[in-house]
C-alpha positions in Angstrom: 0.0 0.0 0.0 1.0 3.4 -1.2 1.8 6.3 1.7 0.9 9.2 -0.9 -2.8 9.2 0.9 -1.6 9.6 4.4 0.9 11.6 3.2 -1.6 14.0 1.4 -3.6 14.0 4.7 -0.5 15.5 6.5 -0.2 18.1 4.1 -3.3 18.8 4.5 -3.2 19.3 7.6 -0.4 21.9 7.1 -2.1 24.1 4.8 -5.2 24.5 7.1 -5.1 27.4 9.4 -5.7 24.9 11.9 -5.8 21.6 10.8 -7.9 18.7 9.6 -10.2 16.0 10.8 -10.3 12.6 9.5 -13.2 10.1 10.5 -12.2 6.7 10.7 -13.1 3.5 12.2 -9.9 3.1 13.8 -8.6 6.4 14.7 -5.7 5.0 17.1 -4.4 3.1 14.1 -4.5 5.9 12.1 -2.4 7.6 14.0 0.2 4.6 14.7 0.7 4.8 10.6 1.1 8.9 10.8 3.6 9.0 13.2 6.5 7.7 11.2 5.4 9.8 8.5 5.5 12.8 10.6 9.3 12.0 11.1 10.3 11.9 7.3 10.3 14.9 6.8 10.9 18.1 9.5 8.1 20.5 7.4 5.3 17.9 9.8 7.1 18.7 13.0 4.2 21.1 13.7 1.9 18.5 13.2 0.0 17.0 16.7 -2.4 13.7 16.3 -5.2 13.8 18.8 -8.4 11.1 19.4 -11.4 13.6 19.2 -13.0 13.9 23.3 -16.5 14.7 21.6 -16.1 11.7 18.8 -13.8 8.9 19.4 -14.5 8.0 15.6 -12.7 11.4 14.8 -8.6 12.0 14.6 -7.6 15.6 14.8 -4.3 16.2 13.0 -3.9 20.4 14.3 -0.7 22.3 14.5 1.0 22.8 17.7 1.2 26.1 19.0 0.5 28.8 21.5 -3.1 29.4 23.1 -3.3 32.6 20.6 -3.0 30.3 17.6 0.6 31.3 16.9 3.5 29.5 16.3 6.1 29.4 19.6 
C-alpha cells in the first residue's frame, strides 16, 4: 500500500489554518501509521495527532502552538 494518501492527509493538515479531521473506524491506528510519517520529513514537525474527546470515531491532525494560535 502506497503512503501518498496519508501523506496528502498531513499536508493537508499543514495548509489548514488549523488543521484537519479525518473520521475513521480506527482512529488510534491511524495515528500509529502517521507517526512515522510525521518524522520523514521536519516541514510535519508542527503536526500534533489527537483522538477527538466529543467523537472517538474522529482523529484531529492540528498544529501545535500557543493558546493565541501562533507559532512558539
Amino acid at each position: 500500500m502506497s503512503d501518498l494518501p496519508l501523506l496528502q492527509l498531513l499536508y493537508d493538515a499543514l495548509h489548514s489554518p488549523l488543521g484537519v479531521c479525518v473520521t475513521t473506524n480506527d482512529p488510534e491506528r491511524l495515528r500509529q501509521k502517521l507517526y512515522p510519517l510525521r518524522k520523514t520529513d521536519g516541514i510535519f514537525a508542527p503536526l500534533a495527532f489527537l483522538i477527538s474527546p466529543l467523537n472517538p470515531q474522529d482523529l484531529w491532525i492540528v498544529k501545535k502552538g500557543t493558546s493565541d494560535g501562533q507559532e512558539p
